[in-house]
N, C-alpha and C positions, 0 to 999 in steps of 0.2 A: 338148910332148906332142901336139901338132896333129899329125894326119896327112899325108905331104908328097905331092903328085902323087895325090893319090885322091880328084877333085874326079868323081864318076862320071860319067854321062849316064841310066842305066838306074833306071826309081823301083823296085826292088825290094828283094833283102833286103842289111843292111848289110856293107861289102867289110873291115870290121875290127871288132875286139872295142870300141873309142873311139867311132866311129861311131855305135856298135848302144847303147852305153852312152848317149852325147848325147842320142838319141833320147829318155830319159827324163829324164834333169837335164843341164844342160849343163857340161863341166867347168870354165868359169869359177864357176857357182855353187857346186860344189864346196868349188872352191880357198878362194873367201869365205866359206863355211860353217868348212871348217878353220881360216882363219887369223883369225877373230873367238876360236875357242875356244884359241887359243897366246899363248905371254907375249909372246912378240916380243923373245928377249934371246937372246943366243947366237951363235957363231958362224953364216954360211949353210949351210942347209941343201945335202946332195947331194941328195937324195932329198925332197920336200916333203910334206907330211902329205895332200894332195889325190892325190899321184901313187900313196904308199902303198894311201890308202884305194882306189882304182881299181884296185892293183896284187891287193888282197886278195880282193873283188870275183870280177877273173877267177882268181885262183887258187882260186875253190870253182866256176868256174866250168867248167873245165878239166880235163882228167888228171891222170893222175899228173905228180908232183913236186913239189919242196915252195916256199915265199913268192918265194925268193931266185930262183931258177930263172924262175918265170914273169914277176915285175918286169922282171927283166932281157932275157927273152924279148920282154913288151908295150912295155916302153919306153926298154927298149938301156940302163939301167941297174945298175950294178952294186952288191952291197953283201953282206952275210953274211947269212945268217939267221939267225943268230943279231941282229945289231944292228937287223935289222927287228922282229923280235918285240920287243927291248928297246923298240924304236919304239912300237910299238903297245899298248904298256901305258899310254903317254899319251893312247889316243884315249879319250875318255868317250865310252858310250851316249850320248850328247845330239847326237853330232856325227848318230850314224847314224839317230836317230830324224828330225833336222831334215831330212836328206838324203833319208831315205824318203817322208817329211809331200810334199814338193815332189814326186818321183819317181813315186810311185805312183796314176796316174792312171787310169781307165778306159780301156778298149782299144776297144771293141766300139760299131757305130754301128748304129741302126736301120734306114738303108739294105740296110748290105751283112750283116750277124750276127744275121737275123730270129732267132735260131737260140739267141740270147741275150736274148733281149726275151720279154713277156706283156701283150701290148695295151700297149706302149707302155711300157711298166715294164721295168728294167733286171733280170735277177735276180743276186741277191745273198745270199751265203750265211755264216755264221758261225760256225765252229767253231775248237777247241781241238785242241791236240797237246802231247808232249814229247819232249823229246831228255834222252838220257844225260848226264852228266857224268864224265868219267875218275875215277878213284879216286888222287885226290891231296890233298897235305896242305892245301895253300891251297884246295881247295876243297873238302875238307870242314871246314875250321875254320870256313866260312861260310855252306857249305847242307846241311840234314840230310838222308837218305835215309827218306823214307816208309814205312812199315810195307805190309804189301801182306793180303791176306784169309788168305793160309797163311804165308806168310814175310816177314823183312825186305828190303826190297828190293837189287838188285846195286849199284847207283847212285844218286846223288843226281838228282834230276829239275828238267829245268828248262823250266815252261811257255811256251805261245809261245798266240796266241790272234790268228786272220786273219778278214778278210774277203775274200773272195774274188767276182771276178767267173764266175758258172756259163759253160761253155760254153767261152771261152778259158785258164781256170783263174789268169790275173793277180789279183795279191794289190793290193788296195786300200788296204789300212791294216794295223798289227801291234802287236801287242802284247806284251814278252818278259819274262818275270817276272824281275825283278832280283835280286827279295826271297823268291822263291818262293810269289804270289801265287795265289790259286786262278784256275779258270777266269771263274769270274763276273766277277771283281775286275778282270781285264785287258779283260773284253770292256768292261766300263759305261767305259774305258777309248778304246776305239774306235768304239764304237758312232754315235759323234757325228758320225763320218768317213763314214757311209752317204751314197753320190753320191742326187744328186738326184734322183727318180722312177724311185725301186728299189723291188722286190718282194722285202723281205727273209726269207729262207729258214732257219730255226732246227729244233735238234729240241729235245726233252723238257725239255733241261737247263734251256732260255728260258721253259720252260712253266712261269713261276708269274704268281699274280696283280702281284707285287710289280714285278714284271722286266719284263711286258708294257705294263706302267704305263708303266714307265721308255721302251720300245723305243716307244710311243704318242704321246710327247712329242717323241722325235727326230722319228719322223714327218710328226709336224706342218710340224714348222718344213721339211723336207726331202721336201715332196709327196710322199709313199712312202707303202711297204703291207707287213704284213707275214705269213707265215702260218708257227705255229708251233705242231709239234706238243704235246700236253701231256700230262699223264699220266690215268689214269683215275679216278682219285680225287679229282678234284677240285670238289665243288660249284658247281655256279651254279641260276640258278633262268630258266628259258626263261618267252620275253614273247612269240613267237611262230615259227612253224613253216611254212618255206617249200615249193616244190611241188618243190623238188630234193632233200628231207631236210633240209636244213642246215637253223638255228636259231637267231633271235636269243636273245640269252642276257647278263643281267647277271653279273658277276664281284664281289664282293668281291674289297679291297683292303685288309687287317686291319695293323695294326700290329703293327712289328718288336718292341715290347717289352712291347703289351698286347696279344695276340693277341684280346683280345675285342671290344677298338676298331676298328671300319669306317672306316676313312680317307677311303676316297671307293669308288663302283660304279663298272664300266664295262660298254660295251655293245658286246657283241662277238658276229660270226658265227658259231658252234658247227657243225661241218663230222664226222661220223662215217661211217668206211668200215671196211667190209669186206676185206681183205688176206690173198691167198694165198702164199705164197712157195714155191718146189718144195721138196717134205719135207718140209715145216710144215704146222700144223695153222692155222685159219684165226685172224686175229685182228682184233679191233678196235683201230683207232686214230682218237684223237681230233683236230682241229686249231682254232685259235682263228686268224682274220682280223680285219680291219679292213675288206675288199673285204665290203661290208656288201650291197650291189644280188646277188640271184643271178641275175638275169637277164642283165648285164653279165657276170658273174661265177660260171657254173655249177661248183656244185662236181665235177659231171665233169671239168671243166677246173683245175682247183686240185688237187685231189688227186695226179694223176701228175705236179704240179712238184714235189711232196717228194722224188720219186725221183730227181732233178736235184740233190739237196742230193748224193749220192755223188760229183758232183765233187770235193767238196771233200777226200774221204777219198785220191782219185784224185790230190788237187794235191801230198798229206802224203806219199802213196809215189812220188810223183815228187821232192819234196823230198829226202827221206830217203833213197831207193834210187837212183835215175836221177842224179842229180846228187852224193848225200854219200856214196854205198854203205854206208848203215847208220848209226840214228838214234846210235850212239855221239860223242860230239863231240871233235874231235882235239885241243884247247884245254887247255895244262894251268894256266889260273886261271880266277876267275869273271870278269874283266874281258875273255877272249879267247872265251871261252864266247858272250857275249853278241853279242861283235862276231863271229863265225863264222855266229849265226844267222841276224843282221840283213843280213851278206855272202851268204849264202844266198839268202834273201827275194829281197835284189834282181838275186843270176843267176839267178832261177827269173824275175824279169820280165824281162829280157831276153831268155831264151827263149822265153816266152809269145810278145812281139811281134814276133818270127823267126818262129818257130812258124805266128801270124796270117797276115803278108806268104807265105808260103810256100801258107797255104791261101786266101789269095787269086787268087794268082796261077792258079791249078789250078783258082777256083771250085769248091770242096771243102770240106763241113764242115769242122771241126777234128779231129773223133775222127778221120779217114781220116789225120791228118798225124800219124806217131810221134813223139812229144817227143824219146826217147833216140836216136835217127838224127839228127834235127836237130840237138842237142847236139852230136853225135858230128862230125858233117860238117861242121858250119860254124865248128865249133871248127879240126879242116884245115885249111876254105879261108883263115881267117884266119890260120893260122899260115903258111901259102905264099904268099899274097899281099904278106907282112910283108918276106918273104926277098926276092921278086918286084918290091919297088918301086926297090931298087938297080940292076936289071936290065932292067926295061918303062918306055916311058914311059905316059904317062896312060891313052892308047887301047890300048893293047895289054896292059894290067890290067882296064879296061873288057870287053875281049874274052874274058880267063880267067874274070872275075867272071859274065858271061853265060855259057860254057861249060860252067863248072865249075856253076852255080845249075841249070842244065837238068839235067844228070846227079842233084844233088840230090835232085832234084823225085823223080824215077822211086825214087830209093832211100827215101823219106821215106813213102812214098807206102805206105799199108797198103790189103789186100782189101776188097770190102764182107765183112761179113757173111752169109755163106751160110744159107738159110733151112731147118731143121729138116727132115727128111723123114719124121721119124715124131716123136708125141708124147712130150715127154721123160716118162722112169721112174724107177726105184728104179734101180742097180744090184743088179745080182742076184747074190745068195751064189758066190764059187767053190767046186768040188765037190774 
């Protein structure tokens, strides 16, 4: 499965889909991950459980066509798709969590991605999504469709719950409901997974006394901070009143099954702003921290990183849309469902760190660098260059990979931002 003749010289972005892949686990660890979870009986394999898993990978990673097609495209393999899918009914979730566990590491360094940093603190963000379920028999005899506020809903739902790095939008840890878990259930799941000296970034749903408790504890252990916003109803009792507004403030901590009983208090920042949004009326929201000093930590400075939490919504429609074209899942069991997500997941970090290298290279934020052109183009080069190594020797692949990553660059490359010349309005009635 090694790549032959594409030892490069140039440190930039990777010259094949294996490459760009290694970068995150290497495929020997892989292979060991797969063959720990196999009986080891059987005729030899053509096709190996590691080559599949890499093969499925780039096929969410890729255009059109379907399993068969791209295996044999990445690694001159041949086989039906039908007998692949028959394949793939043996991978357990377990393979893909272990794979991910190892894979999914932080991108971004305080050097060069100030841009992802808050004094020193990583941000880091938490949120939930769903993907559809086809409307099939195996897989509604094992997940139900949720009732919705006016109707039953069109499909069966199936939750996924990330952490994500802000700024390069690489997913951290994941969590995929098996069982059709709610959101909380999967996050207290991953939460454990927060990288070291992160500014963990939540909205409302995290905002309870119970939860905060929970997120307090990881903390600890994990030198981090977190701010989160909460809702407006919820009691505390203020110990003192700093000169930026914000507020210390104890929390109650009641128990799950005497809500009368105080478990324990905590002592938390109480952060209130004022928030306009165009066409809205104004409103208040609240935030609870741990970044306790306001002097280190004015809440001027805190408040406009919630709005930094929209990556994460920004990472769900690049999932969904740029890479899957619609949260529908093309899986017809719950066993293919699962592995389609967690294959996601991890073509969505291999673009991230494409993605990266690309806006390194430019000295360019990241927003300046389009996800879907990167996709788009380097998914190309690596399928020319595949054709290309029959044909080039080393250096003269070296020289398309330069060639071709220049052209890249210009196409990847979005406008700034043009600056407003009048203040935005209402649109006005047509007559």
């Amino acid at each position: 499965m090694n790549e032959k003749g594409m030892k490069k010289n140039h440190p930039e972005n990777s010259s094949s889909f294996l490459e760009s892949f290694s970068k995150l686990i290497s495929i020997e660890e892989v292979d060991s991950i797969c063959r720990r979870t196999g009986n080891g009986r059987g005729a030899p394999e053509i096709i190996s459980k590691a080559e599949i898993f890499i093969g499925l990978v780039y096929h969410f990673f890729t255009g059109a066509g379907n399993l068969a097609t791209h295996v044999d495209r990445l690694l001159g393999k041949k086989m039906s798709n039908a007998a692949l899918t028959q394949r793939r009914m043996n991978f357990p979730l377990e393979i893909f969590e272990k794979i991910m566990e190892i894979a999914l590491r932080p991108l971004a360094s305080v050097e060069k991605h100030a841009e992802c940093f808050y004094k020193g603190l990583r941000l880091v963000a938490i949120d939930g999504t769903q993907f559809s379920a086809a409307n099939r028999i195996s897989i509604l005899e094992e997940w139900s469709k949720h009732a919705s506020r006016r109707l039953g809903s069109a499909f069966a739902k199936v939750g996924v719950c990330t952490l994500i790095e802000l700024g390069t939008h690489h997913p951290l840890a994941v969590a995929i409901a098996e069982n059709q878990e709610s959101e909380l259930a999967l996050a207290s799941r991953i939460i454990g997974k927060l990288p070291q000296k992160s500014l963990l970034i939540a909205d409302r749903l995290f905002g309870t006394a119970s939860t905060v408790e929970e997120i307090i504890n990881v903390c600890k252990s994990r030198e981090s901070s977190f701010f989160i916003r909460v809702r407006s109803n919820l009691i505390t009792k203020v110990q003192k009143i700093y000169g930026d507004g914000s507020a210390l403030v104890e929390v109650a901590v009641r128990d799950q099954e005497n809500p009368k009983k105080i478990k324990s208090i905590l002592l938390l920042r109480e952060i209130r702003a004022r928030i306009k949004q165009p066409g809205k009326e104004w409103s208040t929201m609240i935030f609870w921290t741990n970044l306790l000093d306001p002097t280190l930590y004015p809440a001027g400075e805190l408040v406009p990183l919630y709005a930094r939490r929209w990556d994460h919504e920004l990472y769900y429609k690049q999932l969904k849309i740029d890479l899957h074209c619609g949260e529908l899942l093309q899986s017809q069991t719950p066993e293919t469902c699962l592995q389609e997500i967690a294959a996601l997941i991890l073509a969505s970090a291999i673009l991230a760190q494409e993605r990266l290298v690309l806006a390194q290279s430019q000295d360019l934020p990241l927003v300046r660098i389009s996800l879907a052109k990167t996709q788009t183009l380097l998914d190309a080069l690596w399928i020319v260059l595949k054709a290309a190594q029959s044909l080039f020797n080393t250096q003269q692949c070296d020289e398309l990979v330069s060639t071709t990553l220049a052209s890249i660059k210009k196409e990847v490359l979005l406008p700034p931002r043009k600056p407003r010349s009048a203040p935005r309005a209402l649109r006005q009635p047509v007559k």
